[in-house]
C-alpha positions, 0 to 999 in steps of 0.5 A: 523490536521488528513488526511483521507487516500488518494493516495500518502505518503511521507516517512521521518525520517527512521532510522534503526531497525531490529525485523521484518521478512521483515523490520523495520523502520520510515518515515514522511507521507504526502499528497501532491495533488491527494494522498500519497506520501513516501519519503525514509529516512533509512532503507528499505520501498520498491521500490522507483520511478514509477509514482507519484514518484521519486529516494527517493519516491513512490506513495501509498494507504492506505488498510484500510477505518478506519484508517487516519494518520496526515500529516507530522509526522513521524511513524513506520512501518513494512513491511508484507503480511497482515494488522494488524488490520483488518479495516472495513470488514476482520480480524484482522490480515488480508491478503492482497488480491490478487486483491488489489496486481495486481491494485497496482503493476500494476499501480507502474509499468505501471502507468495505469489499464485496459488500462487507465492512472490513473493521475488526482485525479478522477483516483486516488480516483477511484483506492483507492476505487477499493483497498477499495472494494478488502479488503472488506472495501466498498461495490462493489455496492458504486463504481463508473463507474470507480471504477468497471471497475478497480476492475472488471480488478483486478478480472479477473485478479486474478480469475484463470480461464480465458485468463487475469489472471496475473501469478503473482498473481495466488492462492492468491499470492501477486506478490511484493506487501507488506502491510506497518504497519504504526505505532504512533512512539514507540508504537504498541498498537494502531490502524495503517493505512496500506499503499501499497509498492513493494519489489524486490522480492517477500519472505524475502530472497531477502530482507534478501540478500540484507541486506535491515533491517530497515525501518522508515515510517511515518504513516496516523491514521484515527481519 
């Protein structure tokens, strides 16, 4: 059975792989309550913990609105700064907008946006569509309240000119957010979904010193 893609992944089954700038590797998805969860098994997939998260997992959203995964299966995956192909309304490859990076680094690290606490599955569907509409994948105008007053902080965020922009994501820079290509195993012919994950640092050469190459992930294709 096919899941539309919701908030958290849950990542198993990686095993090690090198062929990527960033990292290669498998992982199982899952969606467990109000979204998402991965769960590590080998390699690298970025940073574990936060809120919805533990030791071993994390919490994330899928980039884009045309694309699902089945529950459970193991996938590849690739870690870059753009999505491979390019969903509803980018391009193919896309890069991974600057707003989308500021709500999810944001919530990976504080568990809240503009200032409230996004745990309960209306705020959790309300941040994946606020990520949505940063990629162009739904419109501003279909958004709930809630929905715009997180795409609304994203932007203020990201603008360049006012007192609420967030240095870290200033001229288009991603912070340490990272695209997951999340793959059918064995074949990169296909459509992916592509998932939301935090590096250390943001580049390759924190990746590349810490010898993080191999990332097995599990992927949501949308059917």
């Amino acid at each position: 059975m096919s899941n539309r893609c919701s908030i958290l992944v849950a990542l198993a089954g990686l095993s090690a792989a090198a062929g990527s700038a960033f990292g290669d590797g498998q992982v199982n998805m899952t969606a467990p309550g109000a979204g998402f969860l991965a769960t590590y098994v080998s390699g690298y997939i970025g940073q574990m913990g936060g809120p919805g998260g533990s030791a071993t997992s994390f919490t994330t959203f899928c980039i884009e609105l045309d694309e699902f995964f089945y529950s459970g299966t193991t996938y590849d995956a690739v870690l870059s700064d753009e999505a491979e192909e390019g969903g509803v309304g980018g391009p193919s490859p896309d890069p991974l907008s600057s707003r989308t990076a500021a709500l999810y680094q944001t919530f990976r690290e504080s568990g809240s946006i503009a200032g409230s606490v996004v745990d309960t599955g209306a705020e959790y569907t309300a941040l994946q569509d606020a990520i949505w509409a940063s990629e162009e994948e739904v419109t501003y105008a279909s958004l709930s309240a809630m929905a715009k007053s997180m795409y609304d902080w994203a932007e203020e965020a990201t603008d360049g000119d006012t007192v609420d922009d967030i240095a870290a994501f200033s001229g288009g820079s991603l912070g340490k957010v990272r695209v997951m290509q999340l793959w059918e195993t064995g074949d990169t012919g296909g459509n992916v979904q592509d998932m939301l994950t935090l590096i250390p640092l943001p580049g390759t050469a924190g990746l590349a010193s810490l010898g993080l190459m191999g990332v097995a992930l599990t992927r949501r294709r949308i059917l």
